[in-house]
N, CA, C and O atoms as a MOPAC input file, in Angstrom:
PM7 MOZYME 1SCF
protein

 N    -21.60300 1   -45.54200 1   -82.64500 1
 C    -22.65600 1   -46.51500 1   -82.88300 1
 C    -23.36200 1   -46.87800 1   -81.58700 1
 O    -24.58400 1   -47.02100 1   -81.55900 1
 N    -22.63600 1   -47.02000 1   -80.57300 1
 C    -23.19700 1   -47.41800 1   -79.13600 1
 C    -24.28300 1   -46.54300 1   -79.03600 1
 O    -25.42600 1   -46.99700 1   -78.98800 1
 N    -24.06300 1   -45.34600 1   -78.99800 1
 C    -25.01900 1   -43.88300 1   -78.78200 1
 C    -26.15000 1   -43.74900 1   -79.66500 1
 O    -27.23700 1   -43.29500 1   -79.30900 1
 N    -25.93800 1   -44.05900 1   -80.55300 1
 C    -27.14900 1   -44.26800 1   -81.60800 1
 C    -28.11600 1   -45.28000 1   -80.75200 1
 O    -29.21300 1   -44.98200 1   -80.27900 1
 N    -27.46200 1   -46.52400 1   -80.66600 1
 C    -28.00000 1   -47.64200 1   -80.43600 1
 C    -28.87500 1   -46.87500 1   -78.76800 1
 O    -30.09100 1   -46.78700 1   -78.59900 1
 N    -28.10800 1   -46.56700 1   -78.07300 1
 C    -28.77400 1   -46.10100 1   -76.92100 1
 C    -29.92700 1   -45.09500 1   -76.92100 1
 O    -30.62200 1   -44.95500 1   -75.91400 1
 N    -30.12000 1   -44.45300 1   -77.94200 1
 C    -30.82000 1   -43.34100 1   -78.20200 1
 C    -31.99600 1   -44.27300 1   -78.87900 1
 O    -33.03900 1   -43.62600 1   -78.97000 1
 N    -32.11200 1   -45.61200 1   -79.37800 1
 C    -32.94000 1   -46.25000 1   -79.77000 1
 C    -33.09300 1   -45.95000 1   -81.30500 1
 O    -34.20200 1   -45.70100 1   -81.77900 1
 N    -31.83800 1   -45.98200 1   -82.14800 1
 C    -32.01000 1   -45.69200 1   -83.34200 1
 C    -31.75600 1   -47.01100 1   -84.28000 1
 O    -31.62400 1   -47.09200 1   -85.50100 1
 N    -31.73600 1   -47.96100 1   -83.31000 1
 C    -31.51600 1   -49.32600 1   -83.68800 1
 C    -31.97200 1   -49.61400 1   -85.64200 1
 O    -31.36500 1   -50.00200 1   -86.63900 1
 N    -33.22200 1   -49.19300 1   -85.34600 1
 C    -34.45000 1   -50.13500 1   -86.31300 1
 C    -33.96200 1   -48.60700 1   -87.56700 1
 O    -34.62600 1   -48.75600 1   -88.59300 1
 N    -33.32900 1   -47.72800 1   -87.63400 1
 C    -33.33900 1   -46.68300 1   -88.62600 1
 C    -31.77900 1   -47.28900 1   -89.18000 1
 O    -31.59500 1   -47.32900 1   -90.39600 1
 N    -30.84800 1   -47.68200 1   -88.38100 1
 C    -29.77700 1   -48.11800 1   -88.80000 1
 C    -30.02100 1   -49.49500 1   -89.63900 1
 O    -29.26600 1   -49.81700 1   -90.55700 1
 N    -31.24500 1   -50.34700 1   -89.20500 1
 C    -31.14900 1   -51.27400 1   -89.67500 1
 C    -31.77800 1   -50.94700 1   -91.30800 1
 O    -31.59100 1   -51.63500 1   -92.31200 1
 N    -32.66000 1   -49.52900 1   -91.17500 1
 C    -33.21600 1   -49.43900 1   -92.80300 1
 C    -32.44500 1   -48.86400 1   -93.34400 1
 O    -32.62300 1   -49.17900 1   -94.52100 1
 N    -31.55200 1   -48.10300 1   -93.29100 1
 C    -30.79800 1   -48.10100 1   -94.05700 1
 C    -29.66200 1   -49.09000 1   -94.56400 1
 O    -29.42300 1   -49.28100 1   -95.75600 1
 N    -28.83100 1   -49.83900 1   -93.25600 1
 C    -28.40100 1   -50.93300 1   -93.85600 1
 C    -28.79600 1   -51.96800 1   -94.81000 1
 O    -28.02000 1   -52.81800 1   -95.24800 1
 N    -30.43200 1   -51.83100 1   -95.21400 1
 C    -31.17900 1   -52.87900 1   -95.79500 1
 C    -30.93300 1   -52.41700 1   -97.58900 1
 O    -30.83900 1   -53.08400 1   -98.61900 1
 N    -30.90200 1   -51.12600 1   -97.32100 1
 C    -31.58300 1   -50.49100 1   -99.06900 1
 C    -29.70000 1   -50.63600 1   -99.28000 1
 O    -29.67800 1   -50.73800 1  -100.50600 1
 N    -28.53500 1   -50.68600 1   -98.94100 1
 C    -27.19400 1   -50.48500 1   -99.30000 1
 C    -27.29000 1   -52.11800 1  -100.20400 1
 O    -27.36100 1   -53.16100 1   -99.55400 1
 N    -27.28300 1   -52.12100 1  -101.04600 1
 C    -26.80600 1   -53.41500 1  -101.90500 1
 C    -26.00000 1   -54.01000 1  -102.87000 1
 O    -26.04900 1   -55.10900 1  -103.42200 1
 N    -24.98500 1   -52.72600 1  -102.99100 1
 C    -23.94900 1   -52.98200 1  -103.17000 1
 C    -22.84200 1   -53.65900 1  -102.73400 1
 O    -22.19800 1   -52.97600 1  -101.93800 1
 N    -22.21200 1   -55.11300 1  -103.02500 1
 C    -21.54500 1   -56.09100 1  -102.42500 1
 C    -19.96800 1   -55.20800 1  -102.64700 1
 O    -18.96200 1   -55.91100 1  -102.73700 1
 N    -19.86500 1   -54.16300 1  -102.70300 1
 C    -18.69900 1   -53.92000 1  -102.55700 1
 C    -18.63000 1   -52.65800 1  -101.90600 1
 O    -17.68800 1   -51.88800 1  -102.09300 1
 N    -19.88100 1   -52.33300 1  -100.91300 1
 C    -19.93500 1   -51.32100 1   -99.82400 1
 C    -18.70100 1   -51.57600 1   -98.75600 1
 O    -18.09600 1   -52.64300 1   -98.86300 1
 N    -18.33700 1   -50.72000 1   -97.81800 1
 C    -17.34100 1   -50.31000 1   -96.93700 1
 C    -18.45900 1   -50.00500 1   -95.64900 1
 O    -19.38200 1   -49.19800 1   -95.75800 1
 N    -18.24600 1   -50.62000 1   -94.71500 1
 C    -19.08300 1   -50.39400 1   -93.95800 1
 C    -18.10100 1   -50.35500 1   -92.29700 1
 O    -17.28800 1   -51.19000 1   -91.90100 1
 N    -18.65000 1   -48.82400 1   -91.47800 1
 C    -17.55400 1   -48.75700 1   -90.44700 1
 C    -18.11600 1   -48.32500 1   -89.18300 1
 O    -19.04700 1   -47.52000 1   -89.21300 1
 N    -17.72800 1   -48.70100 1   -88.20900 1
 C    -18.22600 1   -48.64500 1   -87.01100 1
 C    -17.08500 1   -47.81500 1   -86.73000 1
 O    -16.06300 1   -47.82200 1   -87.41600 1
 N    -17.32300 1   -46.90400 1   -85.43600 1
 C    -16.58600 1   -46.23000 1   -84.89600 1
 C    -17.06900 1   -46.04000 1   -83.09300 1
 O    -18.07900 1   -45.33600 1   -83.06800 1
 N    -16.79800 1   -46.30400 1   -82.17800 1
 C    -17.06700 1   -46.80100 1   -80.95300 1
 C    -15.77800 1   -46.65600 1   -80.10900 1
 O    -14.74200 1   -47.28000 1   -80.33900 1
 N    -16.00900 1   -45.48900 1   -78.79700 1
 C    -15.34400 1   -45.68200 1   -78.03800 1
 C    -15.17600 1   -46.68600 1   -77.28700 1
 O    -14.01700 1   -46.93000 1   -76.95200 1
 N    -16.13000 1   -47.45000 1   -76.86100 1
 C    -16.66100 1   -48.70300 1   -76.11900 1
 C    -17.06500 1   -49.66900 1   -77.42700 1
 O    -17.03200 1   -49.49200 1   -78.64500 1
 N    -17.41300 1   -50.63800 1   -76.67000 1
 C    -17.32000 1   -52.25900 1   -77.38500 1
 C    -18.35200 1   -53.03000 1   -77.01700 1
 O    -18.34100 1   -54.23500 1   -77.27000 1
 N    -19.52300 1   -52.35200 1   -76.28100 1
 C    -20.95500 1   -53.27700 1   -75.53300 1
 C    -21.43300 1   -54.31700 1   -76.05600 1
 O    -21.39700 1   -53.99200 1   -77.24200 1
 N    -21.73800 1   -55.05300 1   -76.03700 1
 C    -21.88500 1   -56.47100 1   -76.71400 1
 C    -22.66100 1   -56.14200 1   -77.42900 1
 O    -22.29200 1   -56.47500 1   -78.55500 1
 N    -24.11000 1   -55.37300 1   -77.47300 1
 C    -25.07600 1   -55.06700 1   -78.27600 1
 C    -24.73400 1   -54.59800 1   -79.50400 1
 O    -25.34900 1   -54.99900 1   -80.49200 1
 N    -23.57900 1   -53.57100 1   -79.62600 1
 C    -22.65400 1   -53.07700 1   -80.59000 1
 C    -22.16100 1   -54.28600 1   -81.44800 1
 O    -22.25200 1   -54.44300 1   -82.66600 1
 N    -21.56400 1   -55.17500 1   -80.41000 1
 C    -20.86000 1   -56.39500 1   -80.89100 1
 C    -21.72200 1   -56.95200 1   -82.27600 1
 O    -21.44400 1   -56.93000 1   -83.47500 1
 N    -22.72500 1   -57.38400 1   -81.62200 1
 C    -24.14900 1   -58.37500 1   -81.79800 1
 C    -24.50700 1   -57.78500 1   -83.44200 1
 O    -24.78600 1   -58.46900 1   -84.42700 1
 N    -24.39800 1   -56.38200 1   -83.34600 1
 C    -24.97300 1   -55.60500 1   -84.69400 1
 C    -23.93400 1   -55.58200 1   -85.53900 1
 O    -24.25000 1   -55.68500 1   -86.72500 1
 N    -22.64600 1   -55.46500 1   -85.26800 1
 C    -21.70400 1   -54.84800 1   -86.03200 1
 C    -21.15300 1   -56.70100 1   -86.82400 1
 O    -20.50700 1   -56.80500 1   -87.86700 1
 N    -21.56300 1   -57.71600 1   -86.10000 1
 C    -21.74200 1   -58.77100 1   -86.42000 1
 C    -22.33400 1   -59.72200 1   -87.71600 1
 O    -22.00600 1   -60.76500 1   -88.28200 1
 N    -23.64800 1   -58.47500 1   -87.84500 1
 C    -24.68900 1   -58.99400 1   -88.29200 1
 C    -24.44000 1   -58.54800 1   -89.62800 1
 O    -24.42900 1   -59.47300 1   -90.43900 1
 N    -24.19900 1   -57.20600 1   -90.18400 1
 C    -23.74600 1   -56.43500 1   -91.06500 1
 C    -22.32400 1   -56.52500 1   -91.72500 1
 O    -22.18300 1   -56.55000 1   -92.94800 1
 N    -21.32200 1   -56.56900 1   -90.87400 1
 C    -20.07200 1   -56.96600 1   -91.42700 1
 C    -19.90500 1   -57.81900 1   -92.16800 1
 O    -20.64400 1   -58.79400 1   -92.02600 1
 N    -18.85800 1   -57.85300 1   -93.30500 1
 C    -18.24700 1   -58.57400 1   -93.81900 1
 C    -16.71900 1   -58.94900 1   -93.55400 1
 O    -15.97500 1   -57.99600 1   -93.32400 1
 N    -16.30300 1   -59.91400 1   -93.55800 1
 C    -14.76100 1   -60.14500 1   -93.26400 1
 C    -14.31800 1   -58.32600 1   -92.57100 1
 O    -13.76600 1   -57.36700 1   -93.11100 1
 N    -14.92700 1   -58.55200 1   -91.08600 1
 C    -14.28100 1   -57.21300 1   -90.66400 1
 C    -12.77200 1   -57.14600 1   -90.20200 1
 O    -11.95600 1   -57.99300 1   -89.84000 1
 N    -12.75200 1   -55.82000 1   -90.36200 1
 C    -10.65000 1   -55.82600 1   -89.64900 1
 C    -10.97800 1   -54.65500 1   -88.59200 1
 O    -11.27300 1   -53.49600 1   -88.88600 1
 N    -10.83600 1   -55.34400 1   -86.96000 1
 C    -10.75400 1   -54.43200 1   -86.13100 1
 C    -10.01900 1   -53.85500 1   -85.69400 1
 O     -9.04600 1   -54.56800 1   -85.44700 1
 N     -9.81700 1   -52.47900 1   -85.30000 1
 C     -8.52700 1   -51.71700 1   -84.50700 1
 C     -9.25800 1   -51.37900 1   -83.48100 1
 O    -10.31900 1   -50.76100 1   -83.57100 1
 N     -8.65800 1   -51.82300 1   -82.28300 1
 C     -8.77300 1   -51.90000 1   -80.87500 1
 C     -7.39300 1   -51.37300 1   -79.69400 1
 O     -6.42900 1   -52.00800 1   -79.26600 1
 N     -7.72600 1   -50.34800 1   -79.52100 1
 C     -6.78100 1   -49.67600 1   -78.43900 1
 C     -7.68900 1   -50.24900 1   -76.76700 1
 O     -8.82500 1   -50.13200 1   -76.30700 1
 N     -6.48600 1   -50.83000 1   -76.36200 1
 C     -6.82200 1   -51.33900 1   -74.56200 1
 C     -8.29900 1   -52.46100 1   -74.40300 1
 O     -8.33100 1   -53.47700 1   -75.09800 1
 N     -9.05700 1   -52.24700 1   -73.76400 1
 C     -9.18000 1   -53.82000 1   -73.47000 1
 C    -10.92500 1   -53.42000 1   -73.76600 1
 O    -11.69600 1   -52.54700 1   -73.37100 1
 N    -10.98500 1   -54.35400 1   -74.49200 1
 C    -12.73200 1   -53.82000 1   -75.51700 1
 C    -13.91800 1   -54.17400 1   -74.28000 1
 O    -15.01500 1   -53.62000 1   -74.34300 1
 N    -13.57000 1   -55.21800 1   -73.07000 1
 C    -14.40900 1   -55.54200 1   -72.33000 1
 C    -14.39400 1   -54.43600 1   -70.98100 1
 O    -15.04400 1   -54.92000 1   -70.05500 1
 N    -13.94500 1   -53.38700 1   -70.72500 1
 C    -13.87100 1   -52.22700 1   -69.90300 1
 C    -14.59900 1   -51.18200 1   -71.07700 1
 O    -14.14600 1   -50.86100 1   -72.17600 1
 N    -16.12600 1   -50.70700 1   -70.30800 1
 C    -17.42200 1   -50.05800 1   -71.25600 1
 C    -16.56600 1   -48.72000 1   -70.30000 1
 O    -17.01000 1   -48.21300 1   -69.27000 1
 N    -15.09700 1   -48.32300 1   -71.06900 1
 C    -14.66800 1   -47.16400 1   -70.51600 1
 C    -13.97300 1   -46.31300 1   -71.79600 1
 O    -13.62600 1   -47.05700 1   -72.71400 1
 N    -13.82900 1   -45.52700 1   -71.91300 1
 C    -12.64800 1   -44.57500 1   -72.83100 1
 C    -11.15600 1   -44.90400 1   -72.75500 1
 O    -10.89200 1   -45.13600 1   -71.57500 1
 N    -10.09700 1   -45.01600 1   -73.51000 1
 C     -8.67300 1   -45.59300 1   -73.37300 1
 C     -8.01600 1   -44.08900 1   -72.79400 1
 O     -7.75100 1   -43.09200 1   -73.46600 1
 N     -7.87600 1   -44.27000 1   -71.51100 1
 C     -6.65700 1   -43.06900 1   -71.07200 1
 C     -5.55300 1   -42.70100 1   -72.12000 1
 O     -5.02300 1   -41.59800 1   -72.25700 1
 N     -5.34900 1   -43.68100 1   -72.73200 1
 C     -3.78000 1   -43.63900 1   -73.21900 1
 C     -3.92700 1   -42.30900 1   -74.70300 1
 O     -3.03400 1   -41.55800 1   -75.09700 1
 N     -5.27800 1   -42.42200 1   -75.19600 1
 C     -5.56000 1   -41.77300 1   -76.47800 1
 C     -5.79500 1   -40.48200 1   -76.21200 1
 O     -6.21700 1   -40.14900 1   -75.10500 1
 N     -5.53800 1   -39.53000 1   -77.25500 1
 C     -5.53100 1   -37.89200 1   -77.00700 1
 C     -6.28100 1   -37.56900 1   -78.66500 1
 O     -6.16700 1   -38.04300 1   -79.79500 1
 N     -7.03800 1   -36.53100 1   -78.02600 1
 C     -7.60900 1   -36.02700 1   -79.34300 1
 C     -7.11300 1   -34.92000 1   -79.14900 1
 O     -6.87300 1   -34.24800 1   -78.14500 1
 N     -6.90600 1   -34.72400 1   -80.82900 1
 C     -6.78600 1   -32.70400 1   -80.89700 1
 C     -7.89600 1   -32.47400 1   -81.90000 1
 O     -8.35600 1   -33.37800 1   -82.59800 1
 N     -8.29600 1   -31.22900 1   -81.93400 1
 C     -9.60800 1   -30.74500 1   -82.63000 1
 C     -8.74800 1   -29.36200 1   -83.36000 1
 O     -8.21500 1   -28.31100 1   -83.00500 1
 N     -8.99000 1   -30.07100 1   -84.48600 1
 C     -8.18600 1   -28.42400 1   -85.66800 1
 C     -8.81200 1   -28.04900 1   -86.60300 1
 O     -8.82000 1   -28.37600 1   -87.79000 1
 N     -9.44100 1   -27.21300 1   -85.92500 1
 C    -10.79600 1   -26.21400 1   -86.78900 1
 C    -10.10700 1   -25.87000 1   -88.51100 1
 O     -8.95700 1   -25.59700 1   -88.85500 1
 N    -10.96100 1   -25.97700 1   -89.05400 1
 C    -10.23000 1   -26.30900 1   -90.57800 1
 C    -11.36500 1   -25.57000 1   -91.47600 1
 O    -12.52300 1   -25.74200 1   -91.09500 1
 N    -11.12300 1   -24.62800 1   -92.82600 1
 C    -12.78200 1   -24.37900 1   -93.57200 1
 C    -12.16300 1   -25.62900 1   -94.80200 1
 O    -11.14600 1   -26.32100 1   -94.84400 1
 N    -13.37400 1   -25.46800 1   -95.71500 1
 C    -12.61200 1   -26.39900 1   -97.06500 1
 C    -11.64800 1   -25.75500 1   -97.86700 1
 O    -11.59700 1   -26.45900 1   -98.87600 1
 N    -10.85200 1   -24.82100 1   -98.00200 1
 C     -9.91000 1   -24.40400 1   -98.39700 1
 C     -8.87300 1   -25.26100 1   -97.70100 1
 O     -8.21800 1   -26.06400 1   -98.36700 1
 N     -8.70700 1   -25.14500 1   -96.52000 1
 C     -7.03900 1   -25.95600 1   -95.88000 1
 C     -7.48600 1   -26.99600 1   -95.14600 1
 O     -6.70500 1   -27.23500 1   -94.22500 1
 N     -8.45700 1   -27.73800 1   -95.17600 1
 C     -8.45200 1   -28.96200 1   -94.27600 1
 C     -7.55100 1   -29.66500 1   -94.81000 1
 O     -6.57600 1   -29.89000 1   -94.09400 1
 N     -7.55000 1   -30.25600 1   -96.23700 1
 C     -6.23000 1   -31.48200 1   -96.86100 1
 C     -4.41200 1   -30.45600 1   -95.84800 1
 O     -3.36400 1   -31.09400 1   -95.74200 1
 N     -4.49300 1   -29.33800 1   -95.44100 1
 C     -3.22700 1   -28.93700 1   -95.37900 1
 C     -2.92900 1   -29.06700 1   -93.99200 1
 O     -1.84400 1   -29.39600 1   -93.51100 1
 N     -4.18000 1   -28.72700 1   -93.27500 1
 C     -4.36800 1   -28.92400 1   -91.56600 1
 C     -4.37600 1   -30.83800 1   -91.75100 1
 O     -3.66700 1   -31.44400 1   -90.94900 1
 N     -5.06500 1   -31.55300 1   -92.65100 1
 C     -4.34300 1   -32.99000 1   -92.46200 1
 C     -2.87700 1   -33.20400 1   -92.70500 1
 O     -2.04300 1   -33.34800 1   -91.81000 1
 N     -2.76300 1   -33.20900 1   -93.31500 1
 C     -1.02500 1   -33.17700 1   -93.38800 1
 C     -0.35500 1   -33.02500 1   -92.59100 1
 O      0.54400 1   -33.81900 1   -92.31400 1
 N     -0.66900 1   -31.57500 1   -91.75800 1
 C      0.05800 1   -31.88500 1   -90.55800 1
 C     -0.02500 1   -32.06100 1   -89.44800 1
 O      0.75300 1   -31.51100 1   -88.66800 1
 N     -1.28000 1   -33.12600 1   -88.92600 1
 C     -1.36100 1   -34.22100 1   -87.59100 1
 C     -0.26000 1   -35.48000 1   -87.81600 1
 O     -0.16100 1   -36.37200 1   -86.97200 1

C-alpha cells in the first residue's frame, strides 16, 4: 500500500474503495513499513481493524528477523506446495 501511495495512486484507491458497499467487505493492507500516510488511509477505510505487526512499525525499515521463500507453483499443486510451508 505504501508503494501505491508513493507512485501517487492515492485518488484510484480511493475510487475504488468508494463503489465497495458492501458492509460485510474484508478489507487488507499489506505493508512492509507503517508511514503515517499509510496509517492516515488505512484509518479512514477500516473497520474494527486487527493488526499483525512484526518489530517496531515506527522504523520506515524491513524486519531482519522475517524470511521469505518463493515456491513457484502452476494451479494444479499450489493448495499442495501450501501445505507444505
Amino acid at each position: 500500500a505504501d508503494r501505491m501511495l508513493d507512485m501517487g495512486f492515492e485518488p484510484q484507491i480511493r475510487k475504488i474503495l468508494a463503489k465497495i458497499t458492501n458492509p460485510q467487505r474484508h478489507t487488507m493492507f499489506f505493508t512492509a513499513t507503517w508511514p503515517m500516510s499509510i496509517r492516515r488511509l488505512a484509518a479512514e477505510f477500516l473497520r474494527n481493524p486487527i493488526q499483525i505487526q512484526i518489530g517496531n512499525r515506527d522504523e520506515l525499515k524491513g524486519n531482519q528477523d522475517i524470511v521469505q521463500i518463493i515456491s513457484p507453483c502452476n494451479q494444479y499443486n499450489k493448495n499442495q506446495i501450501l501445505l507444505q510451508v
